[in-house]
Structures are given as structure tokens and as C-alpha cells.
MILUMSE-968778 format. One line per field, with one value per residue: chain; x, y, z of N, C-alpha, C in turn. Coordinates in pm, 1 decimal, decimal comma. Layout:
residues N
c: A; ...
npx: X; ...
npy: Y; ...
npz: Z; ...
capx: X; ...
capy: Y; ...
capz: Z; ...
cpx: X; ...
cpy: Y; ...
cpz: Z; ...
//
This chain:
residues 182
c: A; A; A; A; A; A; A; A; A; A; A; A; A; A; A; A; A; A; A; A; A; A; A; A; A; A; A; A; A; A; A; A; A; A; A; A; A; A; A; A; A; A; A; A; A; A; A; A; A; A; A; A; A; A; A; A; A; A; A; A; A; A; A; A; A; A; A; A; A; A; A; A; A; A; A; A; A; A; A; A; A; A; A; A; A; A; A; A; A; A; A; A; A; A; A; A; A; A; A; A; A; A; A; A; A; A; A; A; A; A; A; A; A; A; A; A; A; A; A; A; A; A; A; A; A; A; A; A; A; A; A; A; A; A; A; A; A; A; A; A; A; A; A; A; A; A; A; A; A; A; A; A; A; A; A; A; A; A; A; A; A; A; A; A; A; A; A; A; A; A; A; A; A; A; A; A; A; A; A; A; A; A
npx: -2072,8; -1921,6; -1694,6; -1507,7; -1186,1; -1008,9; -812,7; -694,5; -470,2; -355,6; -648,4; -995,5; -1000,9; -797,9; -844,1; -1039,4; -1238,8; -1109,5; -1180,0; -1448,6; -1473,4; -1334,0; -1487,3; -1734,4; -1677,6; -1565,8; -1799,2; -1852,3; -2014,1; -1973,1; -1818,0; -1513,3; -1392,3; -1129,0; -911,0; -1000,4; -1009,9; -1177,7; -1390,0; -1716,2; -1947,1; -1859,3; -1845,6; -1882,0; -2160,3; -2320,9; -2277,8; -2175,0; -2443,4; -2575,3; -2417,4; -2551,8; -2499,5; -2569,7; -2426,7; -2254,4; -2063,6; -1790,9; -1647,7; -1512,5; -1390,3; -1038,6; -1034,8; -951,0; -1132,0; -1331,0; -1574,8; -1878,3; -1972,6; -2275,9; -2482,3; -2663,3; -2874,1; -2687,2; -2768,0; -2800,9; -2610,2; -2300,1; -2081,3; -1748,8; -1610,5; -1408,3; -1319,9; -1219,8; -1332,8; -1628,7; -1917,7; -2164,0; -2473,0; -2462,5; -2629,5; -2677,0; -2454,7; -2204,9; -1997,3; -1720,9; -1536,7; -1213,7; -1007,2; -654,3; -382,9; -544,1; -588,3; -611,9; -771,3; -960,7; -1115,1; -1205,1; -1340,7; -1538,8; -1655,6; -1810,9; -1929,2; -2127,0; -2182,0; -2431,1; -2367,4; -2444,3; -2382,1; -2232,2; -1916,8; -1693,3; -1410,2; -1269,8; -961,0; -840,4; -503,8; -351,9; -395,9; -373,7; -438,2; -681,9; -790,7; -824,3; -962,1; -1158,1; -1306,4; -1466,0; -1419,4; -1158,4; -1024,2; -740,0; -491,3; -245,3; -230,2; -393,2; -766,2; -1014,4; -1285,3; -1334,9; -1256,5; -1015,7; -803,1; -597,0; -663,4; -677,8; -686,9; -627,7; -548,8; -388,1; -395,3; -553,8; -821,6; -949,3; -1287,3; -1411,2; -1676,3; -1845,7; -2115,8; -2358,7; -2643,7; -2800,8; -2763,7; -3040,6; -3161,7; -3290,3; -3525,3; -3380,7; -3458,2; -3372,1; -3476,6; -3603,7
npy: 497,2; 651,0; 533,9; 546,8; 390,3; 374,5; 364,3; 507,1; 684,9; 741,3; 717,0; 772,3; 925,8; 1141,0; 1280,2; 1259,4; 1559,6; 1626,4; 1436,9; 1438,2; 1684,4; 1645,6; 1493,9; 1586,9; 1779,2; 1626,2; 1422,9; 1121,1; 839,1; 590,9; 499,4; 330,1; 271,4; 184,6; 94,5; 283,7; 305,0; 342,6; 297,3; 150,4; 302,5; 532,9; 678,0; 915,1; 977,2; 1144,0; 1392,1; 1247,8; 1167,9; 1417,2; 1488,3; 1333,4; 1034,7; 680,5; 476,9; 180,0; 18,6; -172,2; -253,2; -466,4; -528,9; -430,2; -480,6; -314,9; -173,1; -50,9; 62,6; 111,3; 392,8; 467,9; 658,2; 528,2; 349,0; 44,7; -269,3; -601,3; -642,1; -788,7; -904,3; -1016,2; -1208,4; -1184,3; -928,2; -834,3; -832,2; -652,0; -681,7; -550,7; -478,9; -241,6; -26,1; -234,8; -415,5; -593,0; -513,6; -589,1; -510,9; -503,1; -567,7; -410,6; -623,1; -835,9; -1176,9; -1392,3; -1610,7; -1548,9; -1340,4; -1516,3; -1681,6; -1516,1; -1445,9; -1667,8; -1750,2; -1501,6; -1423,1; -1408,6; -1646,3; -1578,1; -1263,1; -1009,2; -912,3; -656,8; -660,6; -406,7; -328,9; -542,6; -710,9; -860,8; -987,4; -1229,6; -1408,6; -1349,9; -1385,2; -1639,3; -1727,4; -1665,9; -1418,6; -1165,1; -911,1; -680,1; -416,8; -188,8; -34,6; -74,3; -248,7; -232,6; -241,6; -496,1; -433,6; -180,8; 145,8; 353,4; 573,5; 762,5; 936,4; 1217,5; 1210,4; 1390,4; 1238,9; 941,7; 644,4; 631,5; 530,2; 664,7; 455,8; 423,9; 243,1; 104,3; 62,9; -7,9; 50,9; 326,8; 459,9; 413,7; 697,3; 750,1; 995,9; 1222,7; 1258,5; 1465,1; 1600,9; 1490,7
npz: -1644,4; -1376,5; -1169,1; -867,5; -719,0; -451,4; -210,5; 117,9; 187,8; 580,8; 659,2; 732,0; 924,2; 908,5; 703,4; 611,0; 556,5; 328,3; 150,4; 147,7; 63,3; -198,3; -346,0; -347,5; -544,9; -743,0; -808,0; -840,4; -941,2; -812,5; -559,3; -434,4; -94,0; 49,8; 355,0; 496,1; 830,8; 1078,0; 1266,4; 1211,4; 1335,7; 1390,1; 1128,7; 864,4; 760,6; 779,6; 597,1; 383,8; 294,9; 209,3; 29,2; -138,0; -157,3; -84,2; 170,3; 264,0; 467,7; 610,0; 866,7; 1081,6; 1420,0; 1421,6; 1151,6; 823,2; 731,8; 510,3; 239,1; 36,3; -157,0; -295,9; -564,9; -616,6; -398,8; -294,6; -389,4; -206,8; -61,1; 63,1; 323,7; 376,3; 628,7; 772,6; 733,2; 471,9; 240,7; 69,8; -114,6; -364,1; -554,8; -782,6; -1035,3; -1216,9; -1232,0; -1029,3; -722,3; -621,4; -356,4; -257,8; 24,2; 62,9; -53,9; -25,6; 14,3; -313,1; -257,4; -142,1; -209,1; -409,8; -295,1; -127,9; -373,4; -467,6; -220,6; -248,6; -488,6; -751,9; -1018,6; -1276,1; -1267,5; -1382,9; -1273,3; -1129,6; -988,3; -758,7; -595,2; -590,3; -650,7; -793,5; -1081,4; -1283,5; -1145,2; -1069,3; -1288,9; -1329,6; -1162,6; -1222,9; -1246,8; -1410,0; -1460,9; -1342,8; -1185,6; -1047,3; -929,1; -1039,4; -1259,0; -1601,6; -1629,9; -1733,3; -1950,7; -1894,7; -1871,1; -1755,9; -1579,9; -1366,4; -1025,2; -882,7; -597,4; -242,5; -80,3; -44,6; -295,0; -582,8; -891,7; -1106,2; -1261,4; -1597,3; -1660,8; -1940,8; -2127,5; -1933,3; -1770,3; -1650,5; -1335,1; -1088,1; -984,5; -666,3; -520,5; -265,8; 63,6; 316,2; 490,3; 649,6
capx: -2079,8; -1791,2; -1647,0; -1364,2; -1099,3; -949,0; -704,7; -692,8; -342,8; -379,3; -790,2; -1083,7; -994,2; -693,9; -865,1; -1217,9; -1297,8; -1035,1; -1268,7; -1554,6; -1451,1; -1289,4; -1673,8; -1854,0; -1647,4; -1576,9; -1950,8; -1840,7; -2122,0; -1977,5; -1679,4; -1504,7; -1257,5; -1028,3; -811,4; -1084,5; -937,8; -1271,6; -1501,8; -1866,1; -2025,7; -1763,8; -1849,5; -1943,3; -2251,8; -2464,3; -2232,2; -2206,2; -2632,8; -2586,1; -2395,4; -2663,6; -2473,7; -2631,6; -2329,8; -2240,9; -2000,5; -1771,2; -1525,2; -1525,4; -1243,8; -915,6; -982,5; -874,0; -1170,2; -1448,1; -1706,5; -1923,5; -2075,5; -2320,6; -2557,0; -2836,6; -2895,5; -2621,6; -2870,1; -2770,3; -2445,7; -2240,8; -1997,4; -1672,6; -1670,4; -1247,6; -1332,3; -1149,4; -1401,1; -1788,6; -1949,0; -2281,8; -2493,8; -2514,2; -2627,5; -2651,7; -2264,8; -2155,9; -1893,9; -1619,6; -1406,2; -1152,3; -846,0; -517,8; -312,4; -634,3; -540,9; -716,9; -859,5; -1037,8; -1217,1; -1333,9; -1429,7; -1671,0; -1764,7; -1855,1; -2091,6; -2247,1; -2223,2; -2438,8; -2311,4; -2488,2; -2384,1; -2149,2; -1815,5; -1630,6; -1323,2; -1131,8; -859,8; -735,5; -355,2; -319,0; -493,3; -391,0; -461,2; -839,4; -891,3; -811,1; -1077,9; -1354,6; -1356,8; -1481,2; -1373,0; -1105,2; -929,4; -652,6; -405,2; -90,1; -259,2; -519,7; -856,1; -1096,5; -1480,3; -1354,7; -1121,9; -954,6; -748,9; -578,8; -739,2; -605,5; -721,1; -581,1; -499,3; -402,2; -451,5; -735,9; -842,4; -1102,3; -1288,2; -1577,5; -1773,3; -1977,5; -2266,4; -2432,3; -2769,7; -2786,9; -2803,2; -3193,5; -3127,4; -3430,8; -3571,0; -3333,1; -3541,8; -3302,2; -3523,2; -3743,9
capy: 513,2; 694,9; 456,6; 556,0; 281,8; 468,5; 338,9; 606,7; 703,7; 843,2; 657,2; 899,7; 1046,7; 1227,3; 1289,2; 1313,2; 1670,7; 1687,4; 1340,7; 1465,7; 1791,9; 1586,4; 1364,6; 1707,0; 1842,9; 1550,9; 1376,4; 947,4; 710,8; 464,6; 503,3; 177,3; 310,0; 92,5; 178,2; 389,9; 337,6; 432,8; 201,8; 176,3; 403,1; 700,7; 721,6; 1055,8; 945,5; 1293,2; 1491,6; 1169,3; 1148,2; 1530,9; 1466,1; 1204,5; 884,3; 591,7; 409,7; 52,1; 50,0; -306,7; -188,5; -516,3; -451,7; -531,6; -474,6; -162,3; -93,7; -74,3; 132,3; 135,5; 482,3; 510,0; 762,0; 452,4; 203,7; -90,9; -337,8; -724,0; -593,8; -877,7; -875,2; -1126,2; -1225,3; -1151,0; -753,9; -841,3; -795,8; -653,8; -649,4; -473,2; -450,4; -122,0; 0,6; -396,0; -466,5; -655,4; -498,3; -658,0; -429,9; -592,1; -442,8; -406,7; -751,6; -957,9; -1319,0; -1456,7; -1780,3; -1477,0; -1310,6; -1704,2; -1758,5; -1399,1; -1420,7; -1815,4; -1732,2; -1389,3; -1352,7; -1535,3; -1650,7; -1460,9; -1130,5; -915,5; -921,8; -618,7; -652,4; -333,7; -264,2; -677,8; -632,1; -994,8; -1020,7; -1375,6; -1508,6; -1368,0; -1427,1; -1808,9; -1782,9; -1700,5; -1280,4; -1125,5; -772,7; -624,1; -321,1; -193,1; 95,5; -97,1; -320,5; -206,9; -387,6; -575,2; -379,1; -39,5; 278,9; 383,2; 685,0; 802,6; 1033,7; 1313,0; 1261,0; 1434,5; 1130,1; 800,7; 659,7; 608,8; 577,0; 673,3; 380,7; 458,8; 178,9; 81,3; -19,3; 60,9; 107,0; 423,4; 442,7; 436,4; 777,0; 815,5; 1128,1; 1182,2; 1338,4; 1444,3; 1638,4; 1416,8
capz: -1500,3; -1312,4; -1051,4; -779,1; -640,2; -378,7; -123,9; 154,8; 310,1; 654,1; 683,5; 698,5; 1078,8; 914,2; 566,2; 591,2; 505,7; 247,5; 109,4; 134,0; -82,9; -365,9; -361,1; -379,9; -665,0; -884,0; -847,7; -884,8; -923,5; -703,2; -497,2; -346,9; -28,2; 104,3; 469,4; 597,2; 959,2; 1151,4; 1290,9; 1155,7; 1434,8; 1351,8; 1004,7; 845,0; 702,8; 754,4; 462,3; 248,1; 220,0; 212,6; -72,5; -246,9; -157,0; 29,3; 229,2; 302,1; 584,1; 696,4; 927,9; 1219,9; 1500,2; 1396,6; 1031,4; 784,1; 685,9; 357,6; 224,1; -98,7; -151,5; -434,0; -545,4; -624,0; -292,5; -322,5; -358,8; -211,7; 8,8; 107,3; 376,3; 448,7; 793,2; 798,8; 717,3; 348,5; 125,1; 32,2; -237,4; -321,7; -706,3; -862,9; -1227,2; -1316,0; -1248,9; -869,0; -711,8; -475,8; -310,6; -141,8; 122,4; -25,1; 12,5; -34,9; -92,7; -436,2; -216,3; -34,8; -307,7; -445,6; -138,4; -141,2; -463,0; -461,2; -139,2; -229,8; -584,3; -866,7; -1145,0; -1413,7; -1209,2; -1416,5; -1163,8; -1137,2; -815,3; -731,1; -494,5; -640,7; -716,7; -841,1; -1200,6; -1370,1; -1067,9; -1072,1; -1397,1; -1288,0; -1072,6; -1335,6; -1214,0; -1550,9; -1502,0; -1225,1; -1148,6; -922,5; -950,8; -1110,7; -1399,5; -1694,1; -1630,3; -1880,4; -1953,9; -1815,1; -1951,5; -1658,3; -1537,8; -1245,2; -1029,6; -819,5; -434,1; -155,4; 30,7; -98,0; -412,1; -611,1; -1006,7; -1194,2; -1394,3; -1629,4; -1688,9; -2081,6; -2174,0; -1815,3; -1747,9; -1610,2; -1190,6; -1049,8; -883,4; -567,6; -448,2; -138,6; 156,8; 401,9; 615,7; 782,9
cpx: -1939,0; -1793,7; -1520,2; -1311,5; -1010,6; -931,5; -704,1; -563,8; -414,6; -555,7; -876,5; -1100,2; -887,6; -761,0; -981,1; -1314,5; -1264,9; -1114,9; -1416,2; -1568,5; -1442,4; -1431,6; -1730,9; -1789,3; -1635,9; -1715,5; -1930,2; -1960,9; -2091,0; -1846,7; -1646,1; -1367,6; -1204,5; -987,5; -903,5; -1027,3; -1041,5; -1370,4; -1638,0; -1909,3; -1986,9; -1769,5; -1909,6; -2022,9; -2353,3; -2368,7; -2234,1; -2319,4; -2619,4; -2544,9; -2458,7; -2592,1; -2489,5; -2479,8; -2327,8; -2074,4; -1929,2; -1640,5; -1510,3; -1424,8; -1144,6; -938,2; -961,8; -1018,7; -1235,8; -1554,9; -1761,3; -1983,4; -2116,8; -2409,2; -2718,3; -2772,0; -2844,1; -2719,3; -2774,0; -2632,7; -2453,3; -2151,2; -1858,8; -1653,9; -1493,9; -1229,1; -1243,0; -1197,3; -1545,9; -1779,6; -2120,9; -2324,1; -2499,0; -2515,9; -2618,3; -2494,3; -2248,2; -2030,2; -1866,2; -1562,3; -1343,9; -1043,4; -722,6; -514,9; -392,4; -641,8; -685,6; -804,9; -994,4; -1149,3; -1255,3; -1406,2; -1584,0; -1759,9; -1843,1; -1951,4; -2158,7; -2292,6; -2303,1; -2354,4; -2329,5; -2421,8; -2250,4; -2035,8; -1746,7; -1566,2; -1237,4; -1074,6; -803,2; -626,5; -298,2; -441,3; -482,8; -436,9; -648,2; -876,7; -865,4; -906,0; -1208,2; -1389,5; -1358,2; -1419,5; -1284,6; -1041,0; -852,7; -576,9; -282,7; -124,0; -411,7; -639,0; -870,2; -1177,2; -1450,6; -1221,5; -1097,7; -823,1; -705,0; -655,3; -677,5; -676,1; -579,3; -533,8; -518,3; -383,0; -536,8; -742,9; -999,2; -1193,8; -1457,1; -1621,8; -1881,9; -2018,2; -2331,5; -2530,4; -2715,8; -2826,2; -2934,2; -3133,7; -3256,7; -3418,7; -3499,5; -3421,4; -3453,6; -3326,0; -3606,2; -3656,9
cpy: 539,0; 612,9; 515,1; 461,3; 378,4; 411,2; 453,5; 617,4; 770,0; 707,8; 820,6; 1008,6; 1153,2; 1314,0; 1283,5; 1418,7; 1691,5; 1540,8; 1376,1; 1619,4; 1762,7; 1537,1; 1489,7; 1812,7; 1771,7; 1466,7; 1240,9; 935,7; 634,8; 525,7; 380,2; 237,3; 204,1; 211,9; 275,6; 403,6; 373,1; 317,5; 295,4; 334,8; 544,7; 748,7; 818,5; 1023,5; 1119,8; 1320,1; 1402,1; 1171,0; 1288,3; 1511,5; 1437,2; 1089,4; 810,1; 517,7; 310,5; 41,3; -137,3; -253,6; -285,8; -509,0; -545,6; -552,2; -320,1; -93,6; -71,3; -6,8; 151,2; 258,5; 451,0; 572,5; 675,1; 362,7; 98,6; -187,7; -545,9; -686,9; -714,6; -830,5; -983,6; -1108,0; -1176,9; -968,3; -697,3; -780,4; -771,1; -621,8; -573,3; -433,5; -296,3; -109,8; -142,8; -436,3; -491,2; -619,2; -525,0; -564,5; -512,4; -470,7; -486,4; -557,5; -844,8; -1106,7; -1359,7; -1501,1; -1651,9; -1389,8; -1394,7; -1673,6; -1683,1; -1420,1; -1624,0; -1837,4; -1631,7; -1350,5; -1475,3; -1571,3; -1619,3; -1340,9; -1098,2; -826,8; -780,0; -619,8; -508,6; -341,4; -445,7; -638,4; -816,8; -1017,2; -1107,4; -1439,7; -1496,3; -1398,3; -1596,9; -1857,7; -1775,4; -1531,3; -1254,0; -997,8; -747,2; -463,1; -274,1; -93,8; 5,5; -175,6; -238,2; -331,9; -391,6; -444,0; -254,1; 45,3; 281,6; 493,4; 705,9; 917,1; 1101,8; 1346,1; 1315,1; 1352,4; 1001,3; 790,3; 666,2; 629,0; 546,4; 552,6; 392,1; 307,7; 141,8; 63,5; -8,6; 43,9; 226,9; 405,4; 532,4; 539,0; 804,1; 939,2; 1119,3; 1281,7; 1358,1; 1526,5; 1587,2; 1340,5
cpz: -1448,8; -1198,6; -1005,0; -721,0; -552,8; -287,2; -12,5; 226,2; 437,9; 728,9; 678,0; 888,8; 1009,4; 782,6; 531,9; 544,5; 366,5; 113,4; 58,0; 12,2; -196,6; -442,9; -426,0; -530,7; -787,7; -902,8; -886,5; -858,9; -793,9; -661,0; -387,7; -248,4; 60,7; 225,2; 562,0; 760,4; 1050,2; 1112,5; 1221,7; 1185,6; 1395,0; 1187,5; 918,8; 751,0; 707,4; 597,1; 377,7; 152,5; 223,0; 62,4; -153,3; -224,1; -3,8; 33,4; 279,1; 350,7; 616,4; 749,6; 1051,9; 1276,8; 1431,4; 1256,6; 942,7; 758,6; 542,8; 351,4; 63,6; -109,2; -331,1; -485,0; -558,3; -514,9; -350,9; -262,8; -351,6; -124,8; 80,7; 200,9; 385,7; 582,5; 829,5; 754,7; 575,4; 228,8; 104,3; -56,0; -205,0; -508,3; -693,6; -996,4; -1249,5; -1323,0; -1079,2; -873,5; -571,5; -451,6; -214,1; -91,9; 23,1; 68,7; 7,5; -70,2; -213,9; -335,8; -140,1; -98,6; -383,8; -370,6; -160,2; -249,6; -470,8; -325,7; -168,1; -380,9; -686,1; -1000,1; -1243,7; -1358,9; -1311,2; -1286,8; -1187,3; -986,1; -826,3; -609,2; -487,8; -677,4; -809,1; -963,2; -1253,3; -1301,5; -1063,6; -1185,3; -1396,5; -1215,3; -1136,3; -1331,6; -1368,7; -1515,5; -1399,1; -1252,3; -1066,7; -1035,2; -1024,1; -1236,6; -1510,2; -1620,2; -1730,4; -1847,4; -1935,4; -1905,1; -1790,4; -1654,2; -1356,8; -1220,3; -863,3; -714,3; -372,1; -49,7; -55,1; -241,3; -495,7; -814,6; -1068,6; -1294,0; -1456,6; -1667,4; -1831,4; -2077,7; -2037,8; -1842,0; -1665,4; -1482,1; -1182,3; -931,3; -751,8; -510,5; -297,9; -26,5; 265,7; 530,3; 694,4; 842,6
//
């Protein structure tokens, strides 16, 4: 499973088209964006489901900004109430995305109310890794350390940063028939 961690310089008012191009040419499974910058309401949801990806949106005032796209329905989407961190299952693997700067105590916190404890953890956009694996996170990723479970690669957006991480052993994502004319 192709996963994106992507950071956005700029948010998606400055960088939105040039977003939505990279999506439609490279084809991720999941994409976790950080910084978005653009409340809920303003969020270019027509071209995303144009695309094939269903969107989970936490943007409350006064924070940067979060979005899971994935081409199967993030099933179980969590939110933190401080606009830090959601999570949301896909393909049999729970993923946290948190904002840059995320304190540890703040992804416990998330995953110790939303996630179970059988769930197969993956956190991106964490920049602190001894410290999550102190907390019990089985898998992470972030642009400056290797994770656990995943290969990983940089990957060449037009805004920001962002890397590529494939994912093993997977189940393959329950893709649904998208109907986008009714």
C-alpha cells in the first residue's frame, strides 16, 4: 500500500491545484497532509472524489490543519479536540496523523482514547521516535528518521515536504464503486 506523509508549505489556498495534479499523476493509497491552512468548509473535496478519494477533514479555528485522503472509506476517524491529531483505519493498519511539533503526551493521549490495542499503529508527520516507541507506537514515520514495518522514500511534491511509505503485508484497500453523478 502506497502511503503519502506530506507536510504542505504555503497550505492548500496557495497549492491546491499544483496538489491535486501530483494526487492525479502519482495515484497514493492514503495520503496524510499536514498544514493544510483552509478551514473544513473550503476544502476541495469535488476534484479529490473526482479523483477516487473519500476525505476526512479536522481543520477547528486556530489550528493548521489535517486531512486523511484514501481511496477506501477511513473507517472509525478519530479526531483530537486541540486540532493535533486524527486518526482513521485503512487496509487493516490505524493511522495517526499528527501536525508538525506534536508533543508525544498528545499522541498517548489520541491513541489511548481512539485507538484499540490490537490495532496495528502506524503515526506519521511524529518527529520524536524513542520517545513513541516509549509509548507502545508499533510503527511511525516522519521525514528525518527511517520508520519500523514500512520502506520509505522521499517524494517529489510541489509544495512542502512529503515521503512516500509503502506499506507490507497489507490487505489490499476495499476499493467501492464511486458514483459521482447522482
Amino acid at each position: 500500500m502506497k502511503l503519502v506523509s506530506w507536510t504542505l508549505a504555503g497550505g492548500l489556498a496557495e497549492n491546491g491545484d499544483a496538489v491535486i495534479a501530483w494526487l492525479e499523476a502519482n495515484e497514493p493509497v492514503v495520503v496524510c497532509l499536514r498544514e493544510t491552512r483552509v478551514p473544513d468548509g473550503d476544502f476541495p473535496l469535488v476534484p479529490l472524489w473526482e479523483l477516487g478519494y473519500y476525505t476526512k477533514l479536522h481543520a477547528p479555528e486556530g489550528a493548521p490543519g489535517l486531512a486523511i485522503l484514501s481511496i477506501e472509506p477511513p473507517r472509525g476517524v478519530a479526531r483530537g479536540a486541540d486540532g493535533s491529531t486524527m486518526s482513521g483505519h485503512v487496509a487493516g493498519v490505524c493511522i495517526l496523523n499528527a501536525a508538525p511539533r506534536t508533543p508525544i503526551s498528545a499522541i498517548a493521549a489520541h491513541r489511548d482514547a481512539f485507538v484499540a490495542p490490537h490495532d496495528q499503529l502506524l503515526v506519521v508527520g511524529a518527529e520524536e521516535a524513542p520517545e513513541l516507541e516509549a509509548v507502545g507506537v508499533t510503527a511511525f514515520a516522519n521525514a528525518r528518521l527511517a520508520p519500523k514495518c514500512v520502506t520509505v522514500e522521499p517524494a517529489d511534491v510541489p509544495a512542502g515536504e512529503a515521503l512516500c511509505l509503502t506499506l507490507e503485508g497489507l490487505p489490499p484497500p476495499r476499493i467501492p464503486d464511486l458514483d459521482i453523478t447522482s
